[in-house]
N, C-alpha and C positions, 0 to 999 in steps of 0.2 A: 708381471702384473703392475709394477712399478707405474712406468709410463702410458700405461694403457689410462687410466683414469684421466691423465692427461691430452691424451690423443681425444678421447669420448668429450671433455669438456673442450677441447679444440671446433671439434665438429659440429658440436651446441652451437659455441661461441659465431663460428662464420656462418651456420643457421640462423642465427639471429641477426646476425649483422647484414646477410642477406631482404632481411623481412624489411630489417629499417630503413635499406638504401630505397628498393621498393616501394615500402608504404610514402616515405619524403620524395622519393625522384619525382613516383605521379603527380603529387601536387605540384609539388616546383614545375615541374613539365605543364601545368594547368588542368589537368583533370579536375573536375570538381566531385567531391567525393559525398555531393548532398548536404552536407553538414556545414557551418561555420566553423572557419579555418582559423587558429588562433596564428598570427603571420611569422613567428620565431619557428614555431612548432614542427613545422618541415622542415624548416631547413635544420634545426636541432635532429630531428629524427635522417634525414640522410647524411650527415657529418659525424654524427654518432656511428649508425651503421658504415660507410668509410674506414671511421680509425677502427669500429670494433675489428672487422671484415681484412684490413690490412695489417692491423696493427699488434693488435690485443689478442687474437686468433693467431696470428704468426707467433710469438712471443711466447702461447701458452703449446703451442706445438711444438717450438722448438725448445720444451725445459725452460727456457728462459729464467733467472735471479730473477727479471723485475714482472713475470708472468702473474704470482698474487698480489703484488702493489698493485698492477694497473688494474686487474680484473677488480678489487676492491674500491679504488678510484672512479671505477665505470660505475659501478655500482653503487655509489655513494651520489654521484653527480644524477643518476638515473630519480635515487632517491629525494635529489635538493630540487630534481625539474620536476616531481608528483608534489611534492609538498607547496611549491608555486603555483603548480594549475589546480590544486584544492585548496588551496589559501586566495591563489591573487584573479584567479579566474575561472572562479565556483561555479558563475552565473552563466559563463559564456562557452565552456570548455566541453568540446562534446564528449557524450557518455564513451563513444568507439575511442576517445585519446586515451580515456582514465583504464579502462577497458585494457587497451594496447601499452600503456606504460606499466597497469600493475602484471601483466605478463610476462613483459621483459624484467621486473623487477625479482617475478619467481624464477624467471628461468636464471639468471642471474646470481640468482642464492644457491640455485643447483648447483651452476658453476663454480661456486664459491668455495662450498660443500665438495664437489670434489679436489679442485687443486689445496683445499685444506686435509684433507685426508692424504693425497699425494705426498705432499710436503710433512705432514706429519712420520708415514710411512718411511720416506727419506731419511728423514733423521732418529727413525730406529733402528734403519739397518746401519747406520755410522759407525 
């Protein structure tokens, strides 16, 4: 049961990472998605999905030492880019972004939640 919690937040993790290369490629790609595009915004959300997708996902699948740093770091950075678009661009920032970031911010605490449990579990059976 160990690593199964990890394996589960692995597969979250490249689920999610999948949504963001997706939700940013379109735009980058020029789809227009109806709405006013704040112009950082995509390319943050398919760079994001990238490292999660390559990065952050590999790392917490294979065990990884630095698998809860980065997942906590994603997660932090997730949280400094909502606190920016409801601070610096309240007026202009479509409801589908706020929408889509406080999402990945839940799923995100899921993730968090489990390789914290994992890691805990770890160092009981030590």
């Amino acid at each position: 049961m160990k690593k199964h919690l990890n394996k589960i937040a692995s597969v979250i993790t490249f689920i999610i990472g999948i949504m963001a290369i997706f939700a940013g490629g379109k735009v980058l790609l020029g789809q227009d998605p109806g709405y006013y595009v704040i112009n950082w915004l995509p390319v943050y959300n398919y760079t994001a999905g990238i490292l999660t997708f390559c990065v952050t996902g590999t790392l917490i699948w294979l065990n990884h030492k630095l698998a809860l740093p980065i997942a906590i770091g994603t997660f932090a950075i997730h949280g400094l880019v909502m606190v920016i678009l409801q601070t610096g661009y309240r007026d202009v920032v479509a409801p589908d972004s706020i929408r889509a970031m406080t999402v990945r911010l839940i799923v995100w605490a899921v993730i968090l939640g489990l390789l914290i449990i994992q890691s805990q579990r770890k160092t009981v059976s030590k």
